[in-house]
N, C-alpha and C positions, 0 to 999 in steps of 0.2 A: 504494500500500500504506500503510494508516495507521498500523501499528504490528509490531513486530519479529514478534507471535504469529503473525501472516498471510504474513511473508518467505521464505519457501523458497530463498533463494539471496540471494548477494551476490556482483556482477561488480568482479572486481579489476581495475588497472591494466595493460594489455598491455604487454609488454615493447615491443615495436615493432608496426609497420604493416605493413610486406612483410611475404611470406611467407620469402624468402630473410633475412632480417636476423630473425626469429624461432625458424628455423633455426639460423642462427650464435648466438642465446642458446640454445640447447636445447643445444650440441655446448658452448659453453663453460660454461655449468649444470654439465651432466656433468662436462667437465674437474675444473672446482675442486670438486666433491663427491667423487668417485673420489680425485683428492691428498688433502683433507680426511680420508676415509676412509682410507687406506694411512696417513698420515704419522699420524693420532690410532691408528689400530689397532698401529703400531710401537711408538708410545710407550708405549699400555697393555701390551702381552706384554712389552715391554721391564722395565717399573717393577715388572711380575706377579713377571716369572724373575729377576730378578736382586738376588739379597741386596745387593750395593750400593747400589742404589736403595732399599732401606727403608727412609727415613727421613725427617723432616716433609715436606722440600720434593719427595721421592719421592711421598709419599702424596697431597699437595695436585698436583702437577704432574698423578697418576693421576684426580682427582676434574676439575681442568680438560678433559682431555682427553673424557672424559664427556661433560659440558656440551657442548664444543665439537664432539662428533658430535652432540649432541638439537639443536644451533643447524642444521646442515647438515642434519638430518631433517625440521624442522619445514619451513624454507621453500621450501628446493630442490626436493625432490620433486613440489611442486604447479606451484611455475613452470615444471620442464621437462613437465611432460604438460599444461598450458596453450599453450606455446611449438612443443612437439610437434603436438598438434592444433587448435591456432587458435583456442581456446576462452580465456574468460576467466572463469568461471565458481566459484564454488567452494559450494559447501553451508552452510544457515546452521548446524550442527551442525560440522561441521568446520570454519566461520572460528572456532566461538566455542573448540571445539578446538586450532586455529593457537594463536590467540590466550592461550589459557593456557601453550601447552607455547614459547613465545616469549618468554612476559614469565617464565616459572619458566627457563629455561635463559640466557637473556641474564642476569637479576639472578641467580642463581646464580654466573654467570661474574664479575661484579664480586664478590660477596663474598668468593669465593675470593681473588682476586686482592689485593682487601683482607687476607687473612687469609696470606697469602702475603707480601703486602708485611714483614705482622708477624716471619712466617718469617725474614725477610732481616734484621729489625730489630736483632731477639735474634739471632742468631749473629755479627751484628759488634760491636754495640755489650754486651753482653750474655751474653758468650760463655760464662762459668763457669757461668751460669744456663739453658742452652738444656738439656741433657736435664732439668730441672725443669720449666720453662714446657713446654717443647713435646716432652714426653713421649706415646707414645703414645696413651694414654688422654685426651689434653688434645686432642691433634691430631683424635681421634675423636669428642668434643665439640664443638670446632669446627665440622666440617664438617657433625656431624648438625643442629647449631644453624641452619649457613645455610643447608641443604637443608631444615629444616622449616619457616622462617620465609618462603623466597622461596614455597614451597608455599603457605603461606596467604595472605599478599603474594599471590600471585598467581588464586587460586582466587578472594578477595575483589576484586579488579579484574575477572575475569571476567563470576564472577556479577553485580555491579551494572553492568558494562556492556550487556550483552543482557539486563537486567529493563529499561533502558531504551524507551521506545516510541521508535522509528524512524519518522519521514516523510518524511526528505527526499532520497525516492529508495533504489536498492541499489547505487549506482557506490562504489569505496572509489580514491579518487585514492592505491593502494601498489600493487605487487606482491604483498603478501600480506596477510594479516590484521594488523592494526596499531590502538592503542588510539586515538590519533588520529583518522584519516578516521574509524571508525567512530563515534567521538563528534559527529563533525562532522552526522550525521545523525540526530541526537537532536532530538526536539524537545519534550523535558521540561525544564523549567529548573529545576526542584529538584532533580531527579535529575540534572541536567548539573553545576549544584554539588555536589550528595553527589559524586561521582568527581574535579572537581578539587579537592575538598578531602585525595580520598585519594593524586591527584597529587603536591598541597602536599606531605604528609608522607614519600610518596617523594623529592622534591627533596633535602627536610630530611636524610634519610639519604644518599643519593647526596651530598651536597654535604658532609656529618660524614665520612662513609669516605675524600672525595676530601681534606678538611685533614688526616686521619690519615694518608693516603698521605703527601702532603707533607711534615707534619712527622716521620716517619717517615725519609722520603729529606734532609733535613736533616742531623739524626743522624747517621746511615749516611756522609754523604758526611764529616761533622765527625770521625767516627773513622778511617773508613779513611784521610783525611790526615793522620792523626798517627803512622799508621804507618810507622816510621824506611825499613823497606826495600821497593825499586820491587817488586821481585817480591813484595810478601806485599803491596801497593797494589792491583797488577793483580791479582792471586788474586780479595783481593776485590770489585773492579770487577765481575770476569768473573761474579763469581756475581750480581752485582746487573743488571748490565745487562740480559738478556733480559726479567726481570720488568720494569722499566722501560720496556724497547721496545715489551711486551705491554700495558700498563697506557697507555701514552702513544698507543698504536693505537686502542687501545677507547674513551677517556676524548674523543681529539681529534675523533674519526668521528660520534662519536654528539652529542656537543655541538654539535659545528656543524650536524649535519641534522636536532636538535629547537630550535637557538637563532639560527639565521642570520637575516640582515636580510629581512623579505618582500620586499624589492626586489629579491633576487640570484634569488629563488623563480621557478623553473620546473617541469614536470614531469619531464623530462629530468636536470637535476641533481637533485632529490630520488629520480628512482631509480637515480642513480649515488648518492649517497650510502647510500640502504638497503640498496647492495647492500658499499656498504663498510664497514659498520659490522655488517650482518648475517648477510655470508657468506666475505669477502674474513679476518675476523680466526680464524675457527676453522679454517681452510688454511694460515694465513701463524704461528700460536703455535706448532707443533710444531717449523719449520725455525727458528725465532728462539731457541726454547727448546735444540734441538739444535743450533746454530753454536757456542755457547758452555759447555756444559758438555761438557766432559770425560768426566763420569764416564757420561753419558746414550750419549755418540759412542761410548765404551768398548764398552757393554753394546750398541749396537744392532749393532756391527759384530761383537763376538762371535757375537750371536744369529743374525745374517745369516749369517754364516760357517759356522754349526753347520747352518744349513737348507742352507745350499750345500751343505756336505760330507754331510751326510743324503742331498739328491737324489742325489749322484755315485755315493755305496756303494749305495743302492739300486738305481740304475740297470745299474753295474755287475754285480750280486748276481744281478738278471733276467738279463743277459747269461750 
C-alpha cells in the first residue's frame, strides 16, 4: 500500500499468541473496565447529589472522573473484541478515531490534574484567597479552557497524522491506536517533521505543567510544616496526598514507556506499560481519591445506604 488514501485497515498489536492466554486478557479487559466503570460512575452521582461535594476540588475530581471513563472507552472496548475473537484488526477511520479520543482524554487528564494541583495550592498556602481564585465561575473557566485547548491539541495531531502518506506496511507495534507506531510508518519526511515539531511543543507544555506541579508541591509541603498542630499537618497531608498518588501514577507510567532506554525495549514490556499508563490509572484514581477523603467516603456510603434502604422498602412494599 503506498499511501494512507488506499489503507482500509490497520493491524494492531495482539495481546498474546494462544488462544487460552487471549482469553485470560478478554476476562481481565473486562474486569478493570467494569471497576473503572462502577468506581468513576460512584464518584460522578456521588459529587452530582451531594451538596458537600460542591466545591472546586468536587467539581474538578467530577470532570477527572469523565476523562477517566473516555480513557477506559477508547481503548478497552476494541482490545476485548480483538482478544475475544482472534482478530487484530481495526478500521483506518476508527484508528484515526482511537486516536483522537486518546490523545483528547489522556491530555485532558493531565490538565486537570494540573489545575487540581493549583486547587491544593490555594487552599493551603493561600487560604483567605480561595473562594476568590477559585470561585465558581473561575473553576468553570478553567476547565472549559482545558477541555477546549486539549480538543484542538488534539484534533491538530490527528489531522496531520493521517494526511500523512503511509508505506511502511499496516502493522502498529500497540495494542491500540497510538501517535507513535503510527508515525513510525510514515514515509514523508516533511510531514514527519511538521508532527514532531508539534510533538516538541507538546513536551514544552507537558514539561511547564510538570515544574508547576513541583513547585506547587514545594509550597504546599513548606506551609503545611509550619503548621504548629499534628492534627491540622495530617488534615492537610490527607487532602494533598491522593492528588499526588494520582499525578505520581500518571506522570511515572507514561515517562518511562515514551523515555526508557531502547535497550530494556521489548514488545512484551511496552505493552505492559501501555497498559499501565492507559488503563490501569483511570480504575486505580477513584479508590486513591476515595481512601483518603472523608468527605467523598461520607457521601458515597450515605448514597449507598439510601439505595440499600430504597431496595428493602421497595421490596418489602411488593411483598
Amino acid at each position: 500500500m503506498s499511501n494512507s488514501s488506499s489503507m482500509a485497515q490497520f493491524l494492531l498489536l495482539a495481546l498474546a499468541d494462544r488462544r487460552e492466554l487471549q482469553l485470560l486478557h478478554f476476562w481481565l479487559f473486562l474486569a478493570i473496565s467494569l471497576a473503572a466503570l462502577l468506581a468513576n460512575g460512584l464518584i460522578l452521582s456521588a459529587v452530582a447529589c451531594d451538596h458537600h461535594l460542591h466545591t472546586p476540588m468536587g467539581f474538578f475530581l467530577l470532570n477527572l472522573s469523565l476523562t477517566d471513563l473516555g480513557c477506559i472507552c477508547t481503548t478497552v472496548p476494541k482490545a476485548m473484541h480483538n482478544s475475544l475473537w482472534g482478530t487484530t484488526t481495526i478500521s483506518y477511520k476508527g484508528c484515526a478515531a482511537q486516536l483522537f479520543f486518546f490523545l483528547f482524554f489522556i491530555s485532558s487528564e493531565y490538565f486537570l490534574l494540573t489545575i487540581m494541583c493549583y486547587d491544593r495550592y490555594v487552599a493551603i498556602c493561600k487560604p483567605l484567597h480561595y473562594g476568590t481564585l477559585l470561585g465558581s465561575r473561575a473553576c468553570a473557566h478553567m476547565a472549559a479552557a482545558a477541555w477546549a485547548t486539549v480538543f484542538l491539541y488534539s484534533l491538530l495531531h490527528t489531522a496531520n497524522t493521517f494526511s500523512l502518506p503511509l508505506c511502511q506496511g499496516n502493522a502498529l507495534d500497540q495494542f491500540f491506536c497510538e501517535l507513535p507506531p503510527i508515525l513510525k510508518l510514515s514515509c514523508s519526511h516533511s510531514g514527519y517533521l511538521r508532527e514532531l515539531g508539534l510533538i516538541l511543543v507538546s513536551v514544552c507544555l507537558v514539561f511547564s505543567s510538570l515544574v508547576f506541579i513541583v513547585f506547587s508541591y514545594v509550597q504546599i509541603f513548606r506551609a503545611v510544616l509550619r503548621i504548629p498542630s499534628q492534627q491540622g499537618r495530617h488534615k492537610a497531608f490527607s487532602t494533598c496526598l491522593p492528588h499526588l498518588a494520582v499525578v505520581s501514577l500518571f506522570v511515572s507510567t507514561g515517562t518511562f514507556a515514551y523515555l526508557k532506554p531502547p535497550s530494556i525495549s521489548s514488545p512484551s514490556l511496552n505493552l505492559a506499560l501501555s497498559v499501565l499508563y492507559s488503563v490501569v490509572p483511570p480504575a486505580l484514581n477513584p479508590l486513591i481519591y476515595s481512601l483518603r477523603n472523608q468527605e467523598l467516603k461520607d457521601a458515597l456510603r450515605k448514597m449507598m445506604t439510601g439505595c440499600f434502604s430504597g431496595a428493602i422498602k421497595f421490596q418489602f412494599s411488593g411483598v
